[in-house]
N, CA, C and O atoms as CSV, one atom per row, in Angstrom:
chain,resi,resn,atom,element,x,y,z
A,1,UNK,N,N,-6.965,-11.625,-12.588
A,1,UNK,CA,C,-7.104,-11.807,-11.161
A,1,UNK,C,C,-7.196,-13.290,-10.849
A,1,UNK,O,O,-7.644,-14.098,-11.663
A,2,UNK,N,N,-6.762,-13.615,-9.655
A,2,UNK,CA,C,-6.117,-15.013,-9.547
A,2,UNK,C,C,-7.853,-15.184,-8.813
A,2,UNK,O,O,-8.484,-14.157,-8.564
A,3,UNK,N,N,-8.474,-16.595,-8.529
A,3,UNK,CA,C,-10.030,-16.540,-8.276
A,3,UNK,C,C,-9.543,-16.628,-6.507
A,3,UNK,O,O,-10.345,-16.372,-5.609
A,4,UNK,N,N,-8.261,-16.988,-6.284
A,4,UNK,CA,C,-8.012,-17.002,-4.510
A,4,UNK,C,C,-7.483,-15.990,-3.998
A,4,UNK,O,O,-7.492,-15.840,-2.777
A,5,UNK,N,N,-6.791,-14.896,-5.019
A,5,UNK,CA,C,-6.073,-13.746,-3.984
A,5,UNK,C,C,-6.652,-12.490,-5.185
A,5,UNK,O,O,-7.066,-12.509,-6.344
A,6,UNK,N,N,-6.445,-11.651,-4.333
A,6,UNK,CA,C,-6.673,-9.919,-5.014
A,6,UNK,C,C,-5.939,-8.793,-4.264
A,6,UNK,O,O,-5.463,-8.647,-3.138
A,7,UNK,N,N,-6.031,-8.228,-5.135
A,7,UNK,CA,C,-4.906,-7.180,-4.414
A,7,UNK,C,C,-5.613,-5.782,-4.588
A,7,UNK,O,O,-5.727,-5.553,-5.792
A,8,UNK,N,N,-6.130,-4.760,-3.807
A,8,UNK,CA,C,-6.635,-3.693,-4.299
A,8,UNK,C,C,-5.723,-2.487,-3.472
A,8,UNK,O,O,-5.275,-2.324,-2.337
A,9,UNK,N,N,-5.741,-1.789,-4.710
A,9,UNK,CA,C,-5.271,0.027,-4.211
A,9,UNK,C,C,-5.997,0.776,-3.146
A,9,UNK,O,O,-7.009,1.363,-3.530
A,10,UNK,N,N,-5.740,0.855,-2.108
A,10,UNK,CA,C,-6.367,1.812,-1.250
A,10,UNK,C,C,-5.706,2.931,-1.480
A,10,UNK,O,O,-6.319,3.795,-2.107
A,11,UNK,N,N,-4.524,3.175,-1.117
A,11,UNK,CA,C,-3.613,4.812,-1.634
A,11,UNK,C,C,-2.686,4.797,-2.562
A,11,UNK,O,O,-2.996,4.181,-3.582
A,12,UNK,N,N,-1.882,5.171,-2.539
A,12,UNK,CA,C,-0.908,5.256,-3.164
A,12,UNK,C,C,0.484,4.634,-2.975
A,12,UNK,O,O,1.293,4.318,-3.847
A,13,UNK,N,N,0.606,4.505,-1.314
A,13,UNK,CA,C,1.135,3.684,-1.018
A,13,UNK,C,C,0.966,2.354,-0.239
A,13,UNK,O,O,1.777,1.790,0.495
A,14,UNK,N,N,-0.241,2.013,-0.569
A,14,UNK,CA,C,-0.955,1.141,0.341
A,14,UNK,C,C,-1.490,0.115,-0.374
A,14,UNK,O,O,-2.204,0.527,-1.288
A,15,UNK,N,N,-1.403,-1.173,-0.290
A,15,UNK,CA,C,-2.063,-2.194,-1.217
A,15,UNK,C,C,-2.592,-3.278,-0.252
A,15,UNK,O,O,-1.931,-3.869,0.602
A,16,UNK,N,N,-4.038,-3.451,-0.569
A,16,UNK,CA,C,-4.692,-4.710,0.198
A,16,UNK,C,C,-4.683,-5.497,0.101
A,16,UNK,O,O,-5.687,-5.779,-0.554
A,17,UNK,N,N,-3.959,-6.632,0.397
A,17,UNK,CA,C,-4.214,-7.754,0.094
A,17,UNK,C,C,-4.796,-9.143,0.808
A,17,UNK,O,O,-4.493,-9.529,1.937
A,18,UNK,N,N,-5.780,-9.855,-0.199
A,18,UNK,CA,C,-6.959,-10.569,0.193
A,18,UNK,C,C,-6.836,-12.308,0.044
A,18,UNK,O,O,-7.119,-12.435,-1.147
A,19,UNK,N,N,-6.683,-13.135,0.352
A,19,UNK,CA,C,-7.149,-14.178,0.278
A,19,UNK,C,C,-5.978,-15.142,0.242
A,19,UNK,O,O,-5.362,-15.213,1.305
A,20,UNK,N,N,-5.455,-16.040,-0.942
A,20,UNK,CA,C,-4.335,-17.040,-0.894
A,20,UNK,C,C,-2.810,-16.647,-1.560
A,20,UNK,O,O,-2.731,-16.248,-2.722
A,21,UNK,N,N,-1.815,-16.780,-0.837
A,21,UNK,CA,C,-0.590,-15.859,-1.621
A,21,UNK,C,C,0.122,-17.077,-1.753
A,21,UNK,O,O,0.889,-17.487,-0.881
A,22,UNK,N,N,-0.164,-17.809,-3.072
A,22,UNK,CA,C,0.742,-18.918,-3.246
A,22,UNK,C,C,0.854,-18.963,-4.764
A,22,UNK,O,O,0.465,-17.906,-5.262
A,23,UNK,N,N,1.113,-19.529,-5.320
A,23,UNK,CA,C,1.579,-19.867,-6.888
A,23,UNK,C,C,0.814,-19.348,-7.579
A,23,UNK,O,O,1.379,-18.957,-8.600
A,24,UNK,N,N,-0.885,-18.986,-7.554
A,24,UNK,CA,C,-1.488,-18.230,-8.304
A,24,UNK,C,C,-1.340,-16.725,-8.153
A,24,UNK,O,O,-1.271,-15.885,-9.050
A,25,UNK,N,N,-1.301,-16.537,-6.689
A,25,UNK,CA,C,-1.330,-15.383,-5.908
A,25,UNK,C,C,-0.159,-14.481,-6.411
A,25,UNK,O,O,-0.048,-13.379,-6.948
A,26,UNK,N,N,0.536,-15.329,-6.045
A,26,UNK,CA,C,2.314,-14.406,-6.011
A,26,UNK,C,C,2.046,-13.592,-7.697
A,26,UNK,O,O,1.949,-12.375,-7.540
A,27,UNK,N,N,1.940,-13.939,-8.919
A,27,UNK,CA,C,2.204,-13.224,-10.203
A,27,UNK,C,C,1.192,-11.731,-9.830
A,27,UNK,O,O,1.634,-10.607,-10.068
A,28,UNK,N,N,-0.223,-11.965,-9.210
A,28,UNK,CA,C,-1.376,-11.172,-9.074
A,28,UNK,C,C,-0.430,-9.911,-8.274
A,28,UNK,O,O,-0.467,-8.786,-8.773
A,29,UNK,N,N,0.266,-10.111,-7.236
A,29,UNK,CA,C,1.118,-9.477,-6.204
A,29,UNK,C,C,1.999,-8.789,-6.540
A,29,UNK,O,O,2.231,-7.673,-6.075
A,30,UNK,N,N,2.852,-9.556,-7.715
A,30,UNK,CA,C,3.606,-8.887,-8.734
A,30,UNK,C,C,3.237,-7.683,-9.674
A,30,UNK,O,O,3.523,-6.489,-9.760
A,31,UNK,N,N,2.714,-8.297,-10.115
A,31,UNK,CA,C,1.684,-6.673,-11.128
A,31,UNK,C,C,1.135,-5.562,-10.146
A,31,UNK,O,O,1.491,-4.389,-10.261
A,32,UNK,N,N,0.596,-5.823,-9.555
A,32,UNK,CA,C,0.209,-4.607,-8.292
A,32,UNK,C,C,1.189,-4.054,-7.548
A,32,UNK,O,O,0.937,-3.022,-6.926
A,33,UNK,N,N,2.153,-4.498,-7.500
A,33,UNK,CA,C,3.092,-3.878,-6.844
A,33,UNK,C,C,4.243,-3.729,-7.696
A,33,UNK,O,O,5.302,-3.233,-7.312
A,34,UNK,N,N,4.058,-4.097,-8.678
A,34,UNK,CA,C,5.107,-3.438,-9.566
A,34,UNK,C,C,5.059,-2.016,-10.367
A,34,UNK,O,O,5.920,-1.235,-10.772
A,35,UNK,N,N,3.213,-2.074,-10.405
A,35,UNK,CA,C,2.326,-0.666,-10.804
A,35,UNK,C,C,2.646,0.092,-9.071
A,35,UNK,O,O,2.927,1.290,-9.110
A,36,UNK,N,N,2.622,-0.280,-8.265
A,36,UNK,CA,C,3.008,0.821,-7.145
A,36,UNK,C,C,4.360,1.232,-6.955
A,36,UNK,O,O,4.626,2.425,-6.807
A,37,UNK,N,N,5.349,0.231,-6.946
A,37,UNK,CA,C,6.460,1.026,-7.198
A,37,UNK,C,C,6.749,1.984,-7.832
A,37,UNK,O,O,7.287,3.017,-7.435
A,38,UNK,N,N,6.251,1.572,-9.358
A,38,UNK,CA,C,6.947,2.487,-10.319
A,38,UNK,C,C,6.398,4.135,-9.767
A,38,UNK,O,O,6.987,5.114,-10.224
A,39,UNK,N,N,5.332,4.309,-8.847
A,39,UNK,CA,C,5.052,5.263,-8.274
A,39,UNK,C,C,5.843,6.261,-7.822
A,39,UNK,O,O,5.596,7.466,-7.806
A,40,UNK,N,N,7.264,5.417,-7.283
A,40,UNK,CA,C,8.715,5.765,-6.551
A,40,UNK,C,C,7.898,6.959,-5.144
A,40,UNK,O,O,7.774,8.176,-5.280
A,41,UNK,N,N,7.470,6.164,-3.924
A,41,UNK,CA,C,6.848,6.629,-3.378
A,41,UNK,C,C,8.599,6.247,-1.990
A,41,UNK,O,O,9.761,6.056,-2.349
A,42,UNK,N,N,8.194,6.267,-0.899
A,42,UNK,CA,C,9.266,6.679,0.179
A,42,UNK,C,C,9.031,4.705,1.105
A,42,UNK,O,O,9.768,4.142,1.915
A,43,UNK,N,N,7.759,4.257,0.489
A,43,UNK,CA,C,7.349,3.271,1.184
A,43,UNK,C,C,6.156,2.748,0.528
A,43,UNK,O,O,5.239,3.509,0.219
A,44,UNK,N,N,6.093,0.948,0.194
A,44,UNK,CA,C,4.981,0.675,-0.207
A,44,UNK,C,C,4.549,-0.252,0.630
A,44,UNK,O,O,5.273,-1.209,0.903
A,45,UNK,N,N,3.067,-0.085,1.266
A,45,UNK,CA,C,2.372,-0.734,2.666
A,45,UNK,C,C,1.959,-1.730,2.015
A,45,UNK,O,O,1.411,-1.335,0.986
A,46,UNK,N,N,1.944,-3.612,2.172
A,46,UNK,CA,C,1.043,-4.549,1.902
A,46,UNK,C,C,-0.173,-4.551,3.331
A,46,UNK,O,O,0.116,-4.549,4.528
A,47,UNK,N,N,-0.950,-4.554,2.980
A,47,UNK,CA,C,-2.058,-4.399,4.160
A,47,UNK,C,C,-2.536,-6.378,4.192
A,47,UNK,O,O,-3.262,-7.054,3.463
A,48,UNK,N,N,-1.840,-6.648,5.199
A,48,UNK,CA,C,-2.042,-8.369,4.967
A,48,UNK,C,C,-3.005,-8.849,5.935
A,48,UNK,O,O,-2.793,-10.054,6.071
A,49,UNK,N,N,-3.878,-8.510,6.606
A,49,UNK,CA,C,-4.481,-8.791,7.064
A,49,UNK,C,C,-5.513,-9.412,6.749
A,49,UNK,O,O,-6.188,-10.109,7.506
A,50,UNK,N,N,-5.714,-9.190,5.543
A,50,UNK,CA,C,-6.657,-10.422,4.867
A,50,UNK,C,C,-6.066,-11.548,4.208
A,50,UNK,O,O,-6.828,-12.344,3.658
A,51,UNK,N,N,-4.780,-11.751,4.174
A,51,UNK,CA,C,-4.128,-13.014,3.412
A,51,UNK,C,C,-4.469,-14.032,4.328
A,51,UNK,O,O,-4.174,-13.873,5.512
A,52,UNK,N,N,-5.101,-15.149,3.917
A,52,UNK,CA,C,-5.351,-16.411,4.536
A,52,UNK,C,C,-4.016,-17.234,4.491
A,52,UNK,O,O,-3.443,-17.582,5.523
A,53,UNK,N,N,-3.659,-17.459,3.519
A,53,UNK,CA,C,-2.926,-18.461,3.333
A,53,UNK,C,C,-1.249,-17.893,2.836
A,53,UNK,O,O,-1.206,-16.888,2.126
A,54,UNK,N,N,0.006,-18.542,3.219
A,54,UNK,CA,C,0.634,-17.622,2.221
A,54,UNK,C,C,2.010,-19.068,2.794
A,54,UNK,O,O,2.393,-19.491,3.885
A,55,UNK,N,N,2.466,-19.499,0.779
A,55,UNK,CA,C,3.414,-20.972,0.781
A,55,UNK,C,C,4.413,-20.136,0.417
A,55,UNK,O,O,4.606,-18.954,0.700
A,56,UNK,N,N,5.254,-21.191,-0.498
A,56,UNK,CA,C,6.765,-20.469,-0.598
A,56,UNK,C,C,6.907,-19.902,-1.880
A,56,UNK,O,O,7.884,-19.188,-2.109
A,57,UNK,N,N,5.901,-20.169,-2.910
A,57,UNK,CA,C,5.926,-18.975,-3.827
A,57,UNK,C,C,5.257,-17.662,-3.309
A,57,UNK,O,O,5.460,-16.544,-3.783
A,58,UNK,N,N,4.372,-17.982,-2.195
A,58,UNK,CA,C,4.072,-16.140,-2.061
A,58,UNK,C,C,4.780,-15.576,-1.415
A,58,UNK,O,O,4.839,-14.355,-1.560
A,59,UNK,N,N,5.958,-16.512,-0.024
A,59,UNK,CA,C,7.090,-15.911,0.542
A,59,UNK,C,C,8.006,-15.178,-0.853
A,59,UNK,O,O,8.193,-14.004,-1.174
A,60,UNK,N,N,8.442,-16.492,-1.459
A,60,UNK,CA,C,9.878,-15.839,-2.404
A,60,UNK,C,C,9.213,-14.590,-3.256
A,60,UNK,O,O,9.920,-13.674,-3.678
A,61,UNK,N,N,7.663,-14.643,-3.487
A,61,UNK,CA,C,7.425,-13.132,-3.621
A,61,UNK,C,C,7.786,-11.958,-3.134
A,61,UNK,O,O,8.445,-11.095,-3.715
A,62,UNK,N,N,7.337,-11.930,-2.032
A,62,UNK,CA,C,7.846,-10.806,-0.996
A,62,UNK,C,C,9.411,-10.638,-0.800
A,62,UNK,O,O,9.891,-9.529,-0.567
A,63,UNK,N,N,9.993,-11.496,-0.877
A,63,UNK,CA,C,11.380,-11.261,-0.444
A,63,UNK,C,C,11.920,-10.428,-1.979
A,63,UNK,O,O,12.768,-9.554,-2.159
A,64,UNK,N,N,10.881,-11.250,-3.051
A,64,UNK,CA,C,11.351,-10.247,-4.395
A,64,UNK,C,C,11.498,-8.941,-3.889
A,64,UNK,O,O,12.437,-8.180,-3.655
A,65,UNK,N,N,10.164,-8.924,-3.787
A,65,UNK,CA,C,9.430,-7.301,-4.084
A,65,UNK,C,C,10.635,-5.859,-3.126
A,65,UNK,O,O,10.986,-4.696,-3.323
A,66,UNK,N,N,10.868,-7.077,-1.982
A,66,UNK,CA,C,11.348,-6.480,-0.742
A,66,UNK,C,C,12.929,-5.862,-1.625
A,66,UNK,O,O,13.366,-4.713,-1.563
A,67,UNK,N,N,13.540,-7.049,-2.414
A,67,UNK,CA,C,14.905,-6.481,-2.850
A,67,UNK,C,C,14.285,-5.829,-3.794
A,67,UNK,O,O,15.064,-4.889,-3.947
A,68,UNK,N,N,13.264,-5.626,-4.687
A,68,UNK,CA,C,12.975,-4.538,-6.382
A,68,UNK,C,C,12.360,-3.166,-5.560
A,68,UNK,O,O,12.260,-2.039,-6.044
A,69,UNK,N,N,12.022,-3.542,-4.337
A,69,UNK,CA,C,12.031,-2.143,-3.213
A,69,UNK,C,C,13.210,-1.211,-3.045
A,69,UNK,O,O,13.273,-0.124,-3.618
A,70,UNK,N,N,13.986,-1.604,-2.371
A,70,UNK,CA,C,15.013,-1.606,-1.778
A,70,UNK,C,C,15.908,-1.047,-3.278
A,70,UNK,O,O,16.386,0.087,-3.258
A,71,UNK,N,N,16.031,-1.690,-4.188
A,71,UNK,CA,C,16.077,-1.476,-5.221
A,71,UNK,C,C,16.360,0.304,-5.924
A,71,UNK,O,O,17.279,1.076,-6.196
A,72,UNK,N,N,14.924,0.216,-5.948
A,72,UNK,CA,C,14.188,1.420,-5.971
A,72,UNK,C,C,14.165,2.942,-4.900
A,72,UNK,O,O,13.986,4.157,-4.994
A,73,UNK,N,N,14.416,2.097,-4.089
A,73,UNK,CA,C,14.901,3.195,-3.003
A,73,UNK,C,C,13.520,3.676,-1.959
A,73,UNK,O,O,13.287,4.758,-1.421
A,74,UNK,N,N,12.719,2.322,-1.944
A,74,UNK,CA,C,11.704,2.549,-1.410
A,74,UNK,C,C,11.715,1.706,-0.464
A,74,UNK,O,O,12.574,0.845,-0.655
A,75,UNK,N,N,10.845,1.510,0.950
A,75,UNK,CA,C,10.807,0.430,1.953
A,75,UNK,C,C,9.715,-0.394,1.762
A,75,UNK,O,O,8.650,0.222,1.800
A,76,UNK,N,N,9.589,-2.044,1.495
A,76,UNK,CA,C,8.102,-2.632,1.472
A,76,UNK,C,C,8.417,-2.838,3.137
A,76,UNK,O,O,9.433,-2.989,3.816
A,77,UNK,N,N,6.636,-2.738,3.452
A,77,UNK,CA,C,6.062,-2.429,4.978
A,77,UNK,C,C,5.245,-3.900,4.975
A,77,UNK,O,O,4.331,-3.941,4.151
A,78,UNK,N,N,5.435,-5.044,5.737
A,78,UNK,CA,C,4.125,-5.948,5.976
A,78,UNK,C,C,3.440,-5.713,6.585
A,78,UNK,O,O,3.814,-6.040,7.711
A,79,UNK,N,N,1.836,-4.973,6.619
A,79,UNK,CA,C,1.134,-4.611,8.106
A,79,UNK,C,C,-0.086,-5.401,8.194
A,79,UNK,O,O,-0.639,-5.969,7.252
A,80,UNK,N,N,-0.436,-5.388,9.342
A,80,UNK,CA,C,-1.369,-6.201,10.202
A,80,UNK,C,C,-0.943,-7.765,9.656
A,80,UNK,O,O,-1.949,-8.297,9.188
A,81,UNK,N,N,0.188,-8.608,9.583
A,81,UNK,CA,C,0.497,-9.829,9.474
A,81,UNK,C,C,-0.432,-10.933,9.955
A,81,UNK,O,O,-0.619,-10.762,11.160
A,82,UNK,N,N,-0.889,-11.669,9.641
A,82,UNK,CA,C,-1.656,-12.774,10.674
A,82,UNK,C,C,-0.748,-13.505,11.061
A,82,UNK,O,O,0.361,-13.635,10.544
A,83,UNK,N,N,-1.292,-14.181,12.271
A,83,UNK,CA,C,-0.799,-15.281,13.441
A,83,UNK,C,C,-0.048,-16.464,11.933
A,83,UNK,O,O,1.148,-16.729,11.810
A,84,UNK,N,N,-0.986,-16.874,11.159
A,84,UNK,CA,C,-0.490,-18.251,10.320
A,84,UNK,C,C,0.497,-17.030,9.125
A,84,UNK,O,O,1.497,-17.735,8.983
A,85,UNK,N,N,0.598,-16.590,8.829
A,85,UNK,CA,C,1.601,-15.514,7.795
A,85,UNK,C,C,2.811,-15.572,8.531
A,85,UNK,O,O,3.798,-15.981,7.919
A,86,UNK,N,N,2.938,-15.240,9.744
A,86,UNK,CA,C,4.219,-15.207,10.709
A,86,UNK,C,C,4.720,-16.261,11.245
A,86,UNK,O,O,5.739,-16.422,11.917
A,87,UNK,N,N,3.798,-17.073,10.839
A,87,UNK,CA,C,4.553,-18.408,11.662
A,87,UNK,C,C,5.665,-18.907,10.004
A,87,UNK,O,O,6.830,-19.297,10.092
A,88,UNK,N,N,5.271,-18.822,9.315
A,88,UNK,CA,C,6.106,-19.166,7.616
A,88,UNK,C,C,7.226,-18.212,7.583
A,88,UNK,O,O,8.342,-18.517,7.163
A,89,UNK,N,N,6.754,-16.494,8.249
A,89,UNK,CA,C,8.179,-16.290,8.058
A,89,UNK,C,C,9.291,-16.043,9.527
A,89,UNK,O,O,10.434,-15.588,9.570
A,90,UNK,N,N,8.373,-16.565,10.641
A,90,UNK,CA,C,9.398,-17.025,11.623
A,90,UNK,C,C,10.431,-18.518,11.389
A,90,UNK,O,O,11.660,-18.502,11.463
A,91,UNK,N,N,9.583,-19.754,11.098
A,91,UNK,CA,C,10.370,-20.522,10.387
A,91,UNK,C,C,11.106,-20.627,9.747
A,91,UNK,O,O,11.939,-21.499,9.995
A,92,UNK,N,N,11.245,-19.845,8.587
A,92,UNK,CA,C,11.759,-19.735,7.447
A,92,UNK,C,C,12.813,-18.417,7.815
A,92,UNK,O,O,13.487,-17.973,6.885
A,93,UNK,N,N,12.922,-17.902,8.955
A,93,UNK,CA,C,13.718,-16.925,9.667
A,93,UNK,C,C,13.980,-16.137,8.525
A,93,UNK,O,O,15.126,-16.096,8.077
A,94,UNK,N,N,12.743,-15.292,7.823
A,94,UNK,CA,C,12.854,-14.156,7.171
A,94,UNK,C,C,11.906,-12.900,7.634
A,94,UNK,O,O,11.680,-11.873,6.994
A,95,UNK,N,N,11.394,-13.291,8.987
A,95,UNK,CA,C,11.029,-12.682,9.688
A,95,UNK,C,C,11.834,-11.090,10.132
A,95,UNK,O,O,11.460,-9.918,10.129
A,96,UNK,N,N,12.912,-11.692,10.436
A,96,UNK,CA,C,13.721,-10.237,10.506
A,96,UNK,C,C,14.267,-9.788,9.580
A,96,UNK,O,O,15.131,-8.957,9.857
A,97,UNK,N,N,14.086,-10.040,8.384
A,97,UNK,CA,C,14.244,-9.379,6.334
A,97,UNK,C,C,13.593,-8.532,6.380
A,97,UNK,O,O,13.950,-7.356,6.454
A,98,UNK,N,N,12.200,-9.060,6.337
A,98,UNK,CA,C,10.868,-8.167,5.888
A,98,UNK,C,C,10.452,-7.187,6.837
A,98,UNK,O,O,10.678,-7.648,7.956
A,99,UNK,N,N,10.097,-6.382,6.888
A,99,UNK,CA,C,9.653,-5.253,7.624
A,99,UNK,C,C,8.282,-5.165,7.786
A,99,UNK,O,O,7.464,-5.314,6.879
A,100,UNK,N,N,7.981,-4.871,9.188
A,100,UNK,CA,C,6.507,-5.670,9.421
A,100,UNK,C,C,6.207,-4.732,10.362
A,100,UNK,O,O,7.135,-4.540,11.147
A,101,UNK,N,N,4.932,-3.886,10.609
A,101,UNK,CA,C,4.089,-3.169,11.313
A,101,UNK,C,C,3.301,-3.762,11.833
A,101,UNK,O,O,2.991,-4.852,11.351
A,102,UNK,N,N,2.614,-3.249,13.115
A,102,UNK,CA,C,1.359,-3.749,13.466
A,102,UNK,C,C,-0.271,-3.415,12.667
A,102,UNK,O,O,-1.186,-4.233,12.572
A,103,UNK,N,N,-0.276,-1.726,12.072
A,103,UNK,CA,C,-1.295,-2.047,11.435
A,103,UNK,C,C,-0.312,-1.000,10.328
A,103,UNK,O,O,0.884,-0.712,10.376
A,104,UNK,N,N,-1.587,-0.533,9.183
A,104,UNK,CA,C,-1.177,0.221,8.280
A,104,UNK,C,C,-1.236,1.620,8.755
A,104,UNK,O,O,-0.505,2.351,8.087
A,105,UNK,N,N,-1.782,2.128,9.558
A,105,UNK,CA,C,-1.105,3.523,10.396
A,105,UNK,C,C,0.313,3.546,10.739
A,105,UNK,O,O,1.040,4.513,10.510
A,106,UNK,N,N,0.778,2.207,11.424
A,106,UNK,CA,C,2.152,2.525,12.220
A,106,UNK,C,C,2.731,2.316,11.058
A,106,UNK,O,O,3.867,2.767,11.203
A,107,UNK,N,N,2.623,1.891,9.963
A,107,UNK,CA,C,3.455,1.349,9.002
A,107,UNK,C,C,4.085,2.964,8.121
A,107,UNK,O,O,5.200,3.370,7.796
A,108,UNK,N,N,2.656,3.510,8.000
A,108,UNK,CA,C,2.553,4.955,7.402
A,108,UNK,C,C,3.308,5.896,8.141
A,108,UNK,O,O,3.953,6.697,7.464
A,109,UNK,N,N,3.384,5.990,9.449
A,109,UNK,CA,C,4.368,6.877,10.386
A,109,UNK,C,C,5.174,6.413,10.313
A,109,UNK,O,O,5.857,7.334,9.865
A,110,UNK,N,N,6.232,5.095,10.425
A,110,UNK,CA,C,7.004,5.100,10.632
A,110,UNK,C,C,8.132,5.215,10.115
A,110,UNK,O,O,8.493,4.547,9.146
A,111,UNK,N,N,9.152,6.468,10.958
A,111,UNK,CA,C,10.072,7.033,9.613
A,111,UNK,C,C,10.936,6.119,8.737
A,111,UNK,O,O,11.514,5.148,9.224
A,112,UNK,N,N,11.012,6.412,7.547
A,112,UNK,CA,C,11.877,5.434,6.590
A,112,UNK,C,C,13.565,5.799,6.584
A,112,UNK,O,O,13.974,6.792,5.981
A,113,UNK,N,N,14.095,5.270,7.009
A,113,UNK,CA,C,15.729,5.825,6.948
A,113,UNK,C,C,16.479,5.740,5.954
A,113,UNK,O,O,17.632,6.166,6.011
């Protein structure tokens, strides 16, 4: 476990994630969600509402995860995003890549096509 980010299992398809998503962060992000994929679930939720911080190794994370998703035949969900999380991927105009909910309910309803 990285001492700035953590990632914990709430369901099965749901992963929390806590604190800094940058160069230490991103590998921690990797393993947890590479143990949820292999789940082969319909959708895997990052619950980001606790990420403080997030640079361009924890972006090019997500954009991984998003294609080893996709991949897989599953949808990654970003929910509850913060104000400073969205501003990195409005800039970085990968904002409309990633798939992003308002919380982890709407993320959970919403149908996967």
């Amino acid at each position: 476990m990285s001492g700035g980010f953590q990632v914990d299992a709430v369901a099965g398809q749901v992963l929390a994630l806590r604190g800094e998503l940058d160069l230490e962060g991103a590998p921690v992000l990797e393993r947890a969600a590479g143990e949820a994929l292999a789940g082969q679930g319909d959708r895997l939720v990052l619950d980001c509402r606790e990420v403080t911080f997030c640079d361009s190794s924890g972006l090019n994370m997500l954009l991984r995860l998003h294609g080893r998703a996709g991949q897989a035949g599953t949808r990654l969900v970003l929910a509850g995003v913060p104000e400073a999380m969205r501003h990195v991927l409005r800039i970085t105009e990968t904002e409309g890549v990633l798939t992003l909910a308002g919380t982890v309910d709407e993320a959970l309803a919403r149908p996967v096509p």
